[in-house]
N, C-alpha and C positions, 0 to 999 in steps of 0.2 A: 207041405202045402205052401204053394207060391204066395208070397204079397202082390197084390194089386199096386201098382204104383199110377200116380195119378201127375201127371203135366201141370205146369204153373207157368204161366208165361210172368216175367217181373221187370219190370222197366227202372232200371235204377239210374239213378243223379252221376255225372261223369266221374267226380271225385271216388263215390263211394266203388264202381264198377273198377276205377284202375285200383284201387288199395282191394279188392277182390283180386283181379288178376294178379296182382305183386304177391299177397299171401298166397294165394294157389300155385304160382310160379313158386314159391321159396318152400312151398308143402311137397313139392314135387306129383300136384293132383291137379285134377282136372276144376274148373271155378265152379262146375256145379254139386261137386262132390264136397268144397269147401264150403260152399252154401250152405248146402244141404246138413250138412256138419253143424256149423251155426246156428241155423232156426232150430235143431232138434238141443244144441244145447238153451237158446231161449225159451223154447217150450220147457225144459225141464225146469232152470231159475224159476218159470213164472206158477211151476206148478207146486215148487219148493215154497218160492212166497206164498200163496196160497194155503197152504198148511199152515205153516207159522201164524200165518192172518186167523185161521181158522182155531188153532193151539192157543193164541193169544186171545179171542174173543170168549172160548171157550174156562179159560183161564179167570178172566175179569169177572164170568157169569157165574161159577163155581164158589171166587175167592172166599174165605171164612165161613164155609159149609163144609156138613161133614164130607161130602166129596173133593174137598181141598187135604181135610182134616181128616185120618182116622186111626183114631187111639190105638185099635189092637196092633194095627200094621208099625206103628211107631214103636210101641214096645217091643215086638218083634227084633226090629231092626235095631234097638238099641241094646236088646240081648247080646245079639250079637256082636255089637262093636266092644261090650264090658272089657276091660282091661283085663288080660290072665296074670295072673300071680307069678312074680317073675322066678324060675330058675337057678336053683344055685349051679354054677360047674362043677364038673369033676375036674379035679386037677389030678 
């Protein structure tokens, strides 16, 4: 199944279009491909912080409730870390 791509026309400041053309020359790619590279890795950071923001709000609203906190999962988990009884070798 094709993606629909969609046209953006983008007017950029002279600085920032030559430091476009220089990266795209030195990627050996075309400027709109380096672009297009670009905004999809900003969209991902902004989607990244977004969780985090979201983890961390989530976090603050939770803290010192049994959903912060829960006893069986701890014992659990601490069974398993108990130290085993060390080994003697054979020699």
């Amino acid at each position: 199944m094709a993606q629909s791509v969609r046209s953006l026309h983008l007017s950029l400041p002279g600085p920032i279009y030559r430091r476009l053309r220089a990266a795209a020359r030195r990627a050996n790619q075309p400027a709109t491909v380096v672009a297009r590279q670009a905004i999809e890795a900003w969209l991902c950071d902004r989607r990244k912080a977004a969780l985090r923001e979201e983890i961390a709000a989530y976090a603050a609203k939770v803290g010192g409730t049994l959903d912060d906190y829960d006893p069986d999962l701890e014992a659990a988990s601490l069974e398993l870390w108990r130290p085993r009884r060390a080994r003697k070798r054979k020699r």
